[in-house]
C-alpha positions, 0 to 999 in steps of 0.5 A: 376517533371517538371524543367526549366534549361537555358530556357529548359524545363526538366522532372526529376525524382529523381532515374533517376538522381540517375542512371544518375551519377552512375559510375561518379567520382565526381570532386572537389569541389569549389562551391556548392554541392549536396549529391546523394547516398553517394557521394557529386558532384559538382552542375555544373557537375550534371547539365551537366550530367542531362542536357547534356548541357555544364556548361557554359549555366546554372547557379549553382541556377537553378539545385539547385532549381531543384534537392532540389525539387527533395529531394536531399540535396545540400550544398551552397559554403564552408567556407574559412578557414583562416591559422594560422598566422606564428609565429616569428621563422617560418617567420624568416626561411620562409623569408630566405629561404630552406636550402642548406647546406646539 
């Protein structure tokens, strides 16, 4: 399938991209995310892979486009969980400190 990503044009193929990241460790994820195989990879790192180009020349929506044609299911950014809020006794002791008696 014939792509464009930071205005060059790239020819992909989904089982190339497949052996493409075979044997790369997937880094965190903080932003979008796309499953190849049974791992879940950062789409910027993909796109660096794919592209040998660094990061910072395309944007997360251009290799999602392109690998979401290819078939790959890609997962938008994750949802901020909020923390439970503290409750009297744990902000009492939070507030005053570790302690040191020991």
């Amino acid at each position: 399938m014939r792509c464009v990503i930071a205005r060059f044009p790239f020819e992909l193929v989904k089982s190339e991209v497949q052996q493409a990241m075979k044997g790369v460790k997937p880094e965190p994820i903080t932003g979008e995310s796309v499953v190849i195989g049974r791992r879940a990879y950062p789409v910027k790192q993909v796109g660096e892979v794919i592209t040998r180009q660094d990061r910072r020349d395309f944007t997360s929506f251009e290799v999602t486009r392109a690998l979401t044609r290819l078939g790959f299911t890609c997962h938008a950014v994750p949802a901020a969980v909020a923390p439970e809020p503290l409750t009297p006794l744990e902000t009492a002791t939070a507030l005053l400190g570790p302690d040191v008696r020991d």
